[in-house]
mmCIF file of the N, C-alpha and C atoms, coordinates in Angstrom:
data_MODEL
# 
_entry.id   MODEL 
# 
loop_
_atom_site.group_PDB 
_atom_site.id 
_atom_site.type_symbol 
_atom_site.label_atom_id 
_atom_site.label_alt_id 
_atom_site.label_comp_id 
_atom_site.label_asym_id 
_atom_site.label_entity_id 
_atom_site.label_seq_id 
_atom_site.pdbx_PDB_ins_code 
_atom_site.Cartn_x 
_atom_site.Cartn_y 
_atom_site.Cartn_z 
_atom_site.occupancy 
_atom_site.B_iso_or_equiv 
_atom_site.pdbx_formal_charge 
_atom_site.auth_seq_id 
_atom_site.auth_comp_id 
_atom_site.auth_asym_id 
_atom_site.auth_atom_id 
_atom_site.pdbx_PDB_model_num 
ATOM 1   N N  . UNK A 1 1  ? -3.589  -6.011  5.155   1.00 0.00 ? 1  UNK A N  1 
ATOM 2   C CA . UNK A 1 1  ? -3.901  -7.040  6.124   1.00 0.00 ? 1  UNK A CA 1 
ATOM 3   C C  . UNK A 1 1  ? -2.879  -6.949  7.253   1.00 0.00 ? 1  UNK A C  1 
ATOM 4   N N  . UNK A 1 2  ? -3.206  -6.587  8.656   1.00 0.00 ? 2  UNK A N  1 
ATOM 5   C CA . UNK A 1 2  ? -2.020  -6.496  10.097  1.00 0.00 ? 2  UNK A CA 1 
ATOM 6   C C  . UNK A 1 2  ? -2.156  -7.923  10.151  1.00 0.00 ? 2  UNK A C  1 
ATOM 7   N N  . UNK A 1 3  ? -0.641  -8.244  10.928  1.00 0.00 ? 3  UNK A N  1 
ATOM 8   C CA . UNK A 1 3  ? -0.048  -9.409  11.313  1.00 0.00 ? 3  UNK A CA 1 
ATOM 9   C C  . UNK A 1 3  ? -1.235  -10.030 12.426  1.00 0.00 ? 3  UNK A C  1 
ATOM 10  N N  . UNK A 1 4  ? -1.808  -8.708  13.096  1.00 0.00 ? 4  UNK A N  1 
ATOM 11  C CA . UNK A 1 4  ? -2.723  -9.298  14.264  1.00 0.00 ? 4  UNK A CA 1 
ATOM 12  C C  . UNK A 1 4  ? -4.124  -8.872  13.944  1.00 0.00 ? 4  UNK A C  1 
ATOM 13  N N  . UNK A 1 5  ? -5.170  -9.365  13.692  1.00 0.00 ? 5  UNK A N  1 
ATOM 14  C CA . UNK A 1 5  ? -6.803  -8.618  14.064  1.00 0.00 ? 5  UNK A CA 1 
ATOM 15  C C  . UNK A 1 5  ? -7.082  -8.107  14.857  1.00 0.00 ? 5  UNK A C  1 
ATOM 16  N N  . UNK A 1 6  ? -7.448  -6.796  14.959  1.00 0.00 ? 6  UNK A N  1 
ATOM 17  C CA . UNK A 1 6  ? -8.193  -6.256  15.736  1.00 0.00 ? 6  UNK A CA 1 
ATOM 18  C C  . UNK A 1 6  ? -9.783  -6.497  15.509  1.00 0.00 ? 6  UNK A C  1 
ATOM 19  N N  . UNK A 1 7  ? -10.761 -5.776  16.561  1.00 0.00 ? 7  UNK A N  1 
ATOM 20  C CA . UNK A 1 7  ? -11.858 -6.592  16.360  1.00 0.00 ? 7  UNK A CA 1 
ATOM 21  C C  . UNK A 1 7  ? -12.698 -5.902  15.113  1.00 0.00 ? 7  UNK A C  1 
ATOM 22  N N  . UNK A 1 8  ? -11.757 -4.560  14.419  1.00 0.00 ? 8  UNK A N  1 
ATOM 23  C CA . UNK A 1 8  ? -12.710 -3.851  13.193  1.00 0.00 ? 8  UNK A CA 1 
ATOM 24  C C  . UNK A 1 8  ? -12.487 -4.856  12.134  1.00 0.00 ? 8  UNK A C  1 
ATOM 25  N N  . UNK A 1 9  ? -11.015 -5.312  12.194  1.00 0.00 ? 9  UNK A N  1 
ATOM 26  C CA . UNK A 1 9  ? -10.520 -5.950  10.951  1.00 0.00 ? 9  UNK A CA 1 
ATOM 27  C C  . UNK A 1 9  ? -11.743 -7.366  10.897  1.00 0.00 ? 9  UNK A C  1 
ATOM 28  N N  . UNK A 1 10 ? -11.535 -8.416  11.709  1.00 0.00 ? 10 UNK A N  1 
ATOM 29  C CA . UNK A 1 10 ? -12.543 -9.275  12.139  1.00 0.00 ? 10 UNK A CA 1 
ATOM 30  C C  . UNK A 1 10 ? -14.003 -8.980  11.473  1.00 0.00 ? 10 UNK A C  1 
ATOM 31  N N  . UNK A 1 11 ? -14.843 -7.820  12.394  1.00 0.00 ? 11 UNK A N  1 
ATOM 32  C CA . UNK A 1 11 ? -15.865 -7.407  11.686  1.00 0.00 ? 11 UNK A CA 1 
ATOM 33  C C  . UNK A 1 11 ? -16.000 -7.132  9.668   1.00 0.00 ? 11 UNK A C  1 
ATOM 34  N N  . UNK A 1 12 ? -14.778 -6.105  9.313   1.00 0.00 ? 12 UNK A N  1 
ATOM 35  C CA . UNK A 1 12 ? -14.706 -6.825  8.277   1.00 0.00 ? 12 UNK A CA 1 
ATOM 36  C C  . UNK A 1 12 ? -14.349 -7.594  6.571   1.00 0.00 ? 12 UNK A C  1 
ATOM 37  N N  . UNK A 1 13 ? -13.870 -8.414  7.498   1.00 0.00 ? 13 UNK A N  1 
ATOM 38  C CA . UNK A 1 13 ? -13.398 -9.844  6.823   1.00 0.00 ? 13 UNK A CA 1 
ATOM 39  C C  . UNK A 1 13 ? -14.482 -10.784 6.508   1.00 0.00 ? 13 UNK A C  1 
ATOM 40  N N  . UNK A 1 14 ? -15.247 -10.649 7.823   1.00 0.00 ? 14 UNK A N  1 
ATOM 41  C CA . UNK A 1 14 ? -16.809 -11.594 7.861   1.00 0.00 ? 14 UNK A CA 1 
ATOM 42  C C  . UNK A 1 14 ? -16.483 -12.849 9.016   1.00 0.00 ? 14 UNK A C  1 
ATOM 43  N N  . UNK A 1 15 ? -17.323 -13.549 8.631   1.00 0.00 ? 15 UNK A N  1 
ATOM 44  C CA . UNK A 1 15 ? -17.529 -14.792 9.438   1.00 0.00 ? 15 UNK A CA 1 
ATOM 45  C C  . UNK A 1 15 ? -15.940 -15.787 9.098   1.00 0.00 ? 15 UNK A C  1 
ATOM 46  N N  . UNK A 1 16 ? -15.541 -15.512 8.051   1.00 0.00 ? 16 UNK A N  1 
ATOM 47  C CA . UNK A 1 16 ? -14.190 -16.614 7.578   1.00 0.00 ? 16 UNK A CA 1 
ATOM 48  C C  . UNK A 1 16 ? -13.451 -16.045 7.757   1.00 0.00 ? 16 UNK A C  1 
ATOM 49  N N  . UNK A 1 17 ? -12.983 -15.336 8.763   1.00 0.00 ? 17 UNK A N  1 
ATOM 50  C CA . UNK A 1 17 ? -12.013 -13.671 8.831   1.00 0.00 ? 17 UNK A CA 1 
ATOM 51  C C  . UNK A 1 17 ? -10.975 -14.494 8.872   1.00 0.00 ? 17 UNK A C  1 
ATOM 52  N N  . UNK A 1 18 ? -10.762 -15.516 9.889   1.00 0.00 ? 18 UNK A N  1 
ATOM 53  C CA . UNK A 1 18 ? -8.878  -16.270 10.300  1.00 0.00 ? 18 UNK A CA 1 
ATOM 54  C C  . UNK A 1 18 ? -9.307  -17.063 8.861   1.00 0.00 ? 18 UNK A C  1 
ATOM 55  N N  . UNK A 1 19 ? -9.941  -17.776 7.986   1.00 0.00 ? 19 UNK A N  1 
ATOM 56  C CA . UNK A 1 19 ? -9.539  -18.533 6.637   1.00 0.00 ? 19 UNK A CA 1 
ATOM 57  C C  . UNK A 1 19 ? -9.125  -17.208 5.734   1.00 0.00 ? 19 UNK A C  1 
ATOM 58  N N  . UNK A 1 20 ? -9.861  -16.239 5.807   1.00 0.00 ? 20 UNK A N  1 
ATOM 59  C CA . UNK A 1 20 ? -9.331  -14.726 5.115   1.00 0.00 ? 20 UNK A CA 1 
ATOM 60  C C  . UNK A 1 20 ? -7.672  -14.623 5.557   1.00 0.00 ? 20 UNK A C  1 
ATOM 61  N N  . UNK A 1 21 ? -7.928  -14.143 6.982   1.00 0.00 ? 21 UNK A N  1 
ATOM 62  C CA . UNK A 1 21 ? -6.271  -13.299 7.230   1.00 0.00 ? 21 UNK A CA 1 
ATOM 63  C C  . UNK A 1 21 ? -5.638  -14.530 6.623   1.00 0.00 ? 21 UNK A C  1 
ATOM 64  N N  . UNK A 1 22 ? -5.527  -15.899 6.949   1.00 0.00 ? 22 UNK A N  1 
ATOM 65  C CA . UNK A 1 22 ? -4.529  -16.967 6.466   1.00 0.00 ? 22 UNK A CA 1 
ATOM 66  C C  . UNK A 1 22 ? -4.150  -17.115 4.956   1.00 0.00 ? 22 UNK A C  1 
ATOM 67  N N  . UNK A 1 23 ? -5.028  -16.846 4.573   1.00 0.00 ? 23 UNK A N  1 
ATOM 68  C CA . UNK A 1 23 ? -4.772  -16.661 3.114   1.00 0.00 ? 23 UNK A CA 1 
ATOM 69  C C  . UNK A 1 23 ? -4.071  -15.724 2.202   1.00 0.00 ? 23 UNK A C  1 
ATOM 70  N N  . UNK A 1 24 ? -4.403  -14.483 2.882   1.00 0.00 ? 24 UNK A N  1 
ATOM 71  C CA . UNK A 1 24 ? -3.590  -13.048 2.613   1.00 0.00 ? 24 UNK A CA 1 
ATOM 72  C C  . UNK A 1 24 ? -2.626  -12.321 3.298   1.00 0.00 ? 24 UNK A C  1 
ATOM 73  N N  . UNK A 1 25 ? -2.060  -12.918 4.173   1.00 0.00 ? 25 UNK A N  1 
ATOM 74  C CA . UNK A 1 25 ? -1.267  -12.351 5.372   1.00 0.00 ? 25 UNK A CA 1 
ATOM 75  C C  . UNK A 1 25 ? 0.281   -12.250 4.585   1.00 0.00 ? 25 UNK A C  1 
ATOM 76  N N  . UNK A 1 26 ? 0.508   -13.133 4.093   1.00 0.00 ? 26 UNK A N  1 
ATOM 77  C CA . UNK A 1 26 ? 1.463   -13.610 3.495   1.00 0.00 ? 26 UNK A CA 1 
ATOM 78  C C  . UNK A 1 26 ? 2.068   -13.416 2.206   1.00 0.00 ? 26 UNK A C  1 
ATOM 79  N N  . UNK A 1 27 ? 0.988   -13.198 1.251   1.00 0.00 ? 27 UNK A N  1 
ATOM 80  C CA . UNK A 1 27 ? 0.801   -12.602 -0.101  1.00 0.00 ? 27 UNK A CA 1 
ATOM 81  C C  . UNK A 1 27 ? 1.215   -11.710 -0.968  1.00 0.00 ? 27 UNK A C  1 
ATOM 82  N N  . UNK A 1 28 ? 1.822   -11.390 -2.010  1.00 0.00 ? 28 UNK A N  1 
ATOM 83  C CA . UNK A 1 28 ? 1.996   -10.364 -2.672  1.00 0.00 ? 28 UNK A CA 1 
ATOM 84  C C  . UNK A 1 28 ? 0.901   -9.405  -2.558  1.00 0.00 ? 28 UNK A C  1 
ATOM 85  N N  . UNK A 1 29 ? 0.190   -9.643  -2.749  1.00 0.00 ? 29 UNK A N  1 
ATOM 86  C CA . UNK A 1 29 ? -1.286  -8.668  -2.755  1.00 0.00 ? 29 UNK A CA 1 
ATOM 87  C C  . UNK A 1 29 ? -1.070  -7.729  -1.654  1.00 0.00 ? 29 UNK A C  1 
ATOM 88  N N  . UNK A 1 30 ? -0.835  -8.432  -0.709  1.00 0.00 ? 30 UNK A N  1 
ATOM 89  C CA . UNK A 1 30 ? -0.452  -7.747  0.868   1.00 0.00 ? 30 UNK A CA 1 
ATOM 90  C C  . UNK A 1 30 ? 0.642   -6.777  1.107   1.00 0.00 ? 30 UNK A C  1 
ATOM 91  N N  . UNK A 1 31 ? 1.536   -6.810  0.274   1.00 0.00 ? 31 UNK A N  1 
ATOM 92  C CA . UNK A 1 31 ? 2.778   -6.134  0.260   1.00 0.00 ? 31 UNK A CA 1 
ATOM 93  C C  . UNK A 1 31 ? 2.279   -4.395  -0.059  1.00 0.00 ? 31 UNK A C  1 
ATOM 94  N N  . UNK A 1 32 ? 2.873   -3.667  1.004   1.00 0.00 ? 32 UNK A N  1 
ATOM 95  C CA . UNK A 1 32 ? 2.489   -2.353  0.069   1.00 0.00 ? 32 UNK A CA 1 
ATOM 96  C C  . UNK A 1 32 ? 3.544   -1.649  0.070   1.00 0.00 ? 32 UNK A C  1 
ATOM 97  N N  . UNK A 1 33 ? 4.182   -1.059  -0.824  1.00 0.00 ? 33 UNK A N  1 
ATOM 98  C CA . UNK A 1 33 ? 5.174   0.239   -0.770  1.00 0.00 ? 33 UNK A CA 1 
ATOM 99  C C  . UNK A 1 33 ? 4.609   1.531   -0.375  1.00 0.00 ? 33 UNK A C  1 
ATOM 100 N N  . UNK A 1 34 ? 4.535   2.011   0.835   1.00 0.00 ? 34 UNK A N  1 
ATOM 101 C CA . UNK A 1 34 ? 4.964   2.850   1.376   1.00 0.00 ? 34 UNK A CA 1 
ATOM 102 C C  . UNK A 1 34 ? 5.890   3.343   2.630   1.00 0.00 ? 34 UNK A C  1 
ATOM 103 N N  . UNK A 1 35 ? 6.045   4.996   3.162   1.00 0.00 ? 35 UNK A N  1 
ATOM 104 C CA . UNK A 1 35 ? 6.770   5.297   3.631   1.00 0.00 ? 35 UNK A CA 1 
ATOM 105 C C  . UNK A 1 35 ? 6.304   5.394   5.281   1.00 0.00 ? 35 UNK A C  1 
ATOM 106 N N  . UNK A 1 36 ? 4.659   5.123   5.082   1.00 0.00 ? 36 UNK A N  1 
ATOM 107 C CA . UNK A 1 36 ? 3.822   5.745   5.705   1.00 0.00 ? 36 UNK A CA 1 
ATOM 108 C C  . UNK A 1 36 ? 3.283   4.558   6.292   1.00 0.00 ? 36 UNK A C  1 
ATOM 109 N N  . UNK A 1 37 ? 3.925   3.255   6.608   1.00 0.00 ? 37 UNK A N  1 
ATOM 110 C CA . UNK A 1 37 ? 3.648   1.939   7.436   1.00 0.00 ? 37 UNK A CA 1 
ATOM 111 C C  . UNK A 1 37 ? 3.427   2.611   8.903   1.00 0.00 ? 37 UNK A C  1 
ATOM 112 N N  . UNK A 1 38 ? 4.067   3.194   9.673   1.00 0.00 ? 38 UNK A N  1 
ATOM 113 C CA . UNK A 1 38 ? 3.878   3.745   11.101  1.00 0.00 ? 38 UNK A CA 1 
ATOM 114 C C  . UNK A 1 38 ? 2.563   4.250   11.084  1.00 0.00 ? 38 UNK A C  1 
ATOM 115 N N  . UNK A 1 39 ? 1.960   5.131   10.269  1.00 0.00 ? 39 UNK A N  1 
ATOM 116 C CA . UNK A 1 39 ? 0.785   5.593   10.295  1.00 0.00 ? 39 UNK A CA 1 
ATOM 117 C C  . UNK A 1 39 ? -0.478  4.837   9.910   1.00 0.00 ? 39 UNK A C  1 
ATOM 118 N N  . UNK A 1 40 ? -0.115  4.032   8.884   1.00 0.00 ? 40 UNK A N  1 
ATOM 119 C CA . UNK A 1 40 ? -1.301  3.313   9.013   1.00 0.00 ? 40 UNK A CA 1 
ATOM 120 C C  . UNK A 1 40 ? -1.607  2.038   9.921   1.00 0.00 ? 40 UNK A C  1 
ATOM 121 N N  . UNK A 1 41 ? -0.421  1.724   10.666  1.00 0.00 ? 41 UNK A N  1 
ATOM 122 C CA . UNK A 1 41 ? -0.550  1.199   11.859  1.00 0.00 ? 41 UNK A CA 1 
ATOM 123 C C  . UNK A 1 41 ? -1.607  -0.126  11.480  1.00 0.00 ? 41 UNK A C  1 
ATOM 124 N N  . UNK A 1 42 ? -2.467  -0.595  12.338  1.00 0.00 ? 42 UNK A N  1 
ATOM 125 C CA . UNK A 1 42 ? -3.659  -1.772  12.430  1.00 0.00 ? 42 UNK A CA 1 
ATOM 126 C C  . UNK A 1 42 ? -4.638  -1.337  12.205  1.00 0.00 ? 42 UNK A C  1 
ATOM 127 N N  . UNK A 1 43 ? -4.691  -0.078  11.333  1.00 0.00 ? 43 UNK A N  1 
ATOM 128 C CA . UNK A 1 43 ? -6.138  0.917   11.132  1.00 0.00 ? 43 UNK A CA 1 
ATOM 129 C C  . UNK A 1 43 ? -7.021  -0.103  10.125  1.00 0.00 ? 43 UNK A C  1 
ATOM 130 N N  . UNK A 1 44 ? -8.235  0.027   9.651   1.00 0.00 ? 44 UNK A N  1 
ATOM 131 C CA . UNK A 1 44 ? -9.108  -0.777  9.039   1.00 0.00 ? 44 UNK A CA 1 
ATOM 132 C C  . UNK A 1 44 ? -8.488  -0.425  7.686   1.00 0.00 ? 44 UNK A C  1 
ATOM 133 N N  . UNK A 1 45 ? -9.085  -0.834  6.471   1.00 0.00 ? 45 UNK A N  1 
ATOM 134 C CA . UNK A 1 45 ? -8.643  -1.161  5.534   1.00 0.00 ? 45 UNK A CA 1 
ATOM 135 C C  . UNK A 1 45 ? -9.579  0.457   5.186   1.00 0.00 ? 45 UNK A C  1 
ATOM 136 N N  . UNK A 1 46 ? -10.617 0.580   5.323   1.00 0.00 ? 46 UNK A N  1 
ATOM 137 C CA . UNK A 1 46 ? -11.333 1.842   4.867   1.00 0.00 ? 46 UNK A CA 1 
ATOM 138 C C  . UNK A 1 46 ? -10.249 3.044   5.443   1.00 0.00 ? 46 UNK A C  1 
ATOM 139 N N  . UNK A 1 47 ? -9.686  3.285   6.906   1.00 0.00 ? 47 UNK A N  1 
ATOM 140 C CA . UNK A 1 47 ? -9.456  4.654   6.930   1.00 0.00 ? 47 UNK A CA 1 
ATOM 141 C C  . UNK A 1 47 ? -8.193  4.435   6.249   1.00 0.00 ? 47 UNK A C  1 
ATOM 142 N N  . UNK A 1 48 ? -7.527  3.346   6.309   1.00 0.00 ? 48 UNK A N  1 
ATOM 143 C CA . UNK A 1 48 ? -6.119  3.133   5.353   1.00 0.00 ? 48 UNK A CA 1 
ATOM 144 C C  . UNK A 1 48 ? -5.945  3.790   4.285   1.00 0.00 ? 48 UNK A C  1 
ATOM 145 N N  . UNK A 1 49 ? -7.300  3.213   3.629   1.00 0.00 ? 49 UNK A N  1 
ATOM 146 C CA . UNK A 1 49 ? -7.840  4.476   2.009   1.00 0.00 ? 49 UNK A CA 1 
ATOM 147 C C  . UNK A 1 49 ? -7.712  5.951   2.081   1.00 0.00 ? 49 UNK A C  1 
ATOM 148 N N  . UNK A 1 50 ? -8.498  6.336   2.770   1.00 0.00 ? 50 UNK A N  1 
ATOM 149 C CA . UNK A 1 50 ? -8.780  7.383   3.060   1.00 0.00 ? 50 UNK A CA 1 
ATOM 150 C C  . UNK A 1 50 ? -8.285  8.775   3.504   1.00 0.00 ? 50 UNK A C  1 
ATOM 151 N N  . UNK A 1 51 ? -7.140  8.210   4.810   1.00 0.00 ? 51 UNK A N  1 
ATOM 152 C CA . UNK A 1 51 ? -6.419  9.075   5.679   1.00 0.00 ? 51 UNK A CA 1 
ATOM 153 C C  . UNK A 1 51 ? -5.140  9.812   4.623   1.00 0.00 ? 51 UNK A C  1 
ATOM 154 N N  . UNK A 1 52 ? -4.688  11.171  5.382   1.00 0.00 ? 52 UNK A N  1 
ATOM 155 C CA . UNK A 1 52 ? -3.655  11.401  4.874   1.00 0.00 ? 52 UNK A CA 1 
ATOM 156 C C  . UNK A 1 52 ? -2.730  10.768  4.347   1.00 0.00 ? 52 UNK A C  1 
ATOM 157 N N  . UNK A 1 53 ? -2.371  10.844  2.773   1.00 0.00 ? 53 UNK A N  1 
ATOM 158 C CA . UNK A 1 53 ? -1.414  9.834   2.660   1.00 0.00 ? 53 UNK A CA 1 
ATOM 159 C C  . UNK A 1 53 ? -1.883  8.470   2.106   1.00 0.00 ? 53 UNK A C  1 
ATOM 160 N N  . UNK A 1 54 ? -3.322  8.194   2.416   1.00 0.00 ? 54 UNK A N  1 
ATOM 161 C CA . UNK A 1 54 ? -3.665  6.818   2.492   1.00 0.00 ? 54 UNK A CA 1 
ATOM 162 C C  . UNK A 1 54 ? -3.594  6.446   0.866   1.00 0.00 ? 54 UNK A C  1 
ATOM 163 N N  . UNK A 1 55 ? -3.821  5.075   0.734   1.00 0.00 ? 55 UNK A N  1 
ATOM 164 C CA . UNK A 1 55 ? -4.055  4.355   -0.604  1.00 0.00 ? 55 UNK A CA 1 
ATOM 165 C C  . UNK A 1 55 ? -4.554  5.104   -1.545  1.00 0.00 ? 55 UNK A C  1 
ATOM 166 N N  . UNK A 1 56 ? -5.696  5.982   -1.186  1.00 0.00 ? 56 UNK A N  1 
ATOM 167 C CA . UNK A 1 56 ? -5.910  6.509   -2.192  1.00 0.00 ? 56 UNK A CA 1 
ATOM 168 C C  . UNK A 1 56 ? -5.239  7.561   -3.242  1.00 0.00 ? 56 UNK A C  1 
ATOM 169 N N  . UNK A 1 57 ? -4.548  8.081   -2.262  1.00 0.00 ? 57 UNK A N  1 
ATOM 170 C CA . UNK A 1 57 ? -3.476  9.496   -2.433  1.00 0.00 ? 57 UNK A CA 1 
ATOM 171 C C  . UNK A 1 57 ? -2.183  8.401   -3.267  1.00 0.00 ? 57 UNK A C  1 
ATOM 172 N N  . UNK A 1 58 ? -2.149  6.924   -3.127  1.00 0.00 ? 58 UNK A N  1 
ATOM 173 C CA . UNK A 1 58 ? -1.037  6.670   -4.267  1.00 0.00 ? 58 UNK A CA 1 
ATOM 174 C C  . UNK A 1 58 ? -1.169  6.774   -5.313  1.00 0.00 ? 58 UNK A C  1 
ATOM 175 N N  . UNK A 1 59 ? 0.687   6.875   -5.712  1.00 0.00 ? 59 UNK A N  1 
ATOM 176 C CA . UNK A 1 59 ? 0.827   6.971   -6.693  1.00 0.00 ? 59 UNK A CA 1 
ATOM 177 C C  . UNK A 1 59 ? 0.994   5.479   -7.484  1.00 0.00 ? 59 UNK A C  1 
ATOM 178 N N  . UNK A 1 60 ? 1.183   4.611   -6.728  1.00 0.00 ? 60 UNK A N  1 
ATOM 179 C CA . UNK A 1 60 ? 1.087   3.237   -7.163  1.00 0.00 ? 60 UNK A CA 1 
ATOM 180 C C  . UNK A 1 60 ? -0.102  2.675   -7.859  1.00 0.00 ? 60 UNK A C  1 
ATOM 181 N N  . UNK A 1 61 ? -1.460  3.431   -7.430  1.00 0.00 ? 61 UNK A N  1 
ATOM 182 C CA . UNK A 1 61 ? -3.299  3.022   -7.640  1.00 0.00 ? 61 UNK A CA 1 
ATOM 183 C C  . UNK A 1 61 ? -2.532  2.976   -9.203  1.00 0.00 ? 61 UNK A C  1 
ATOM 184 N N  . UNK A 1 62 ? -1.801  3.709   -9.860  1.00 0.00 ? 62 UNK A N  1 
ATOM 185 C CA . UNK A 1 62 ? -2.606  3.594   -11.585 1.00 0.00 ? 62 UNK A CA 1 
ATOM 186 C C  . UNK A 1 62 ? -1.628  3.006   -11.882 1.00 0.00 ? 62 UNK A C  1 
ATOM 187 N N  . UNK A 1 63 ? -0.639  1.523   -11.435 1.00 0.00 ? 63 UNK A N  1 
ATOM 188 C CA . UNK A 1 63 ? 0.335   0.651   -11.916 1.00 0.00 ? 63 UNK A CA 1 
ATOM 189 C C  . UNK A 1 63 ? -1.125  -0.638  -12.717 1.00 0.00 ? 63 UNK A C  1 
ATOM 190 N N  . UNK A 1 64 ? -2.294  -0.842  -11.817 1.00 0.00 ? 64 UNK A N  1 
ATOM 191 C CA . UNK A 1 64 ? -3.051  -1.356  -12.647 1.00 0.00 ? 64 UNK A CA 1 
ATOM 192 C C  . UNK A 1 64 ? -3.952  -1.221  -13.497 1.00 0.00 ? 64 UNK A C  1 
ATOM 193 N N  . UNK A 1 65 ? -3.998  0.093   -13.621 1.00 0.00 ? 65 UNK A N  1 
ATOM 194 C CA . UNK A 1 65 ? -4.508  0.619   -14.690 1.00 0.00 ? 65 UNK A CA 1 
ATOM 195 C C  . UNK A 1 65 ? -3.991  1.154   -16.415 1.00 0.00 ? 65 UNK A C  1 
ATOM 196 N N  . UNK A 1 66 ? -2.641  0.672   -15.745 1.00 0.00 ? 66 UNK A N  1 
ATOM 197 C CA . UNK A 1 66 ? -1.479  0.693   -17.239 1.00 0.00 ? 66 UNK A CA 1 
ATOM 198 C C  . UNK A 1 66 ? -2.105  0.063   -18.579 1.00 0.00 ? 66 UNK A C  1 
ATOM 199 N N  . UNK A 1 67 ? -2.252  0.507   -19.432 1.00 0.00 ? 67 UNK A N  1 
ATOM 200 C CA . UNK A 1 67 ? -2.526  -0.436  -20.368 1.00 0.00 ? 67 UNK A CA 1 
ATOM 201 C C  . UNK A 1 67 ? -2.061  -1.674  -21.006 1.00 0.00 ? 67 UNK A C  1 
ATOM 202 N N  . UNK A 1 68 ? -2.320  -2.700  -21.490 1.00 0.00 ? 68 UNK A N  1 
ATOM 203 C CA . UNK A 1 68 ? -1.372  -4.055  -21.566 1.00 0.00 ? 68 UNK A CA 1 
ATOM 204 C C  . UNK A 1 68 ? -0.458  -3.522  -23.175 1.00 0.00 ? 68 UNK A C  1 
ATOM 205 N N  . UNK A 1 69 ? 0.807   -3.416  -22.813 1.00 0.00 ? 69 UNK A N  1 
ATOM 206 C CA . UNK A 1 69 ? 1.394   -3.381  -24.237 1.00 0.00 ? 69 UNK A CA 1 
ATOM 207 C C  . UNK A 1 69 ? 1.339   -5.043  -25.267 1.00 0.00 ? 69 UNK A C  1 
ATOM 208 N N  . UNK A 1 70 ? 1.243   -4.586  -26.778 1.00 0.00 ? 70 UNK A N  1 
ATOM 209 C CA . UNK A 1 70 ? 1.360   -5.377  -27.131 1.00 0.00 ? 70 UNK A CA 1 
ATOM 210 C C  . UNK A 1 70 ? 2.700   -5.555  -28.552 1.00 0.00 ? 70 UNK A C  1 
ATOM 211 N N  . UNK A 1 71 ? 3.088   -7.206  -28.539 1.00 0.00 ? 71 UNK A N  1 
ATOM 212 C CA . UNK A 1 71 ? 4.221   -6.898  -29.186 1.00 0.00 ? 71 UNK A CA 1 
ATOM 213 C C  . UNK A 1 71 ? 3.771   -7.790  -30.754 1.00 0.00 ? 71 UNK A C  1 
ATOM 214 N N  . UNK A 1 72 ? 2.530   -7.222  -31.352 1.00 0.00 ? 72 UNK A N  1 
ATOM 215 C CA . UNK A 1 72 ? 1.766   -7.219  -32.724 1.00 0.00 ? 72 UNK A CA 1 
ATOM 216 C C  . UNK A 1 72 ? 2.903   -6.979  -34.129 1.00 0.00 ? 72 UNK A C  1 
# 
């Protein structure tokens, strides 16, 4: 989520885009570790995925896919 909307982000978020950004701007959810903040710049959330480097290429994606330990 960028600090500012552009009009892709807007498009989409939907019709509740500012009750959206307000809600998530701020958020853990929102937080991302990488090195690669300059590049993904205010880009949409799709080429974010996508691009060199992008979300998808982390190595972070399989922190929620960990299995839940249990202490049985």
């Amino acid at each position: 989520m960028p600090q500012h909307l552009s009009k892709s982000w807007i498009t989409e978020l939907g019709n509740d885009y500012q009750k959206v950004h307000d809600k998530y701007l701020h958020s853990i959810g929102n937080l991302t570790l990488t090195g690669y903040n300059s590049q993904y710049s205010n880009r949409s959330f799709k080429e974010k995925q996508t691009m060199e480097k992008g979300f998808k290429e982390s190595h972070f994606r399989n922190l929620n896919a960990l299995p839940a330990t249990s202490d049985k």
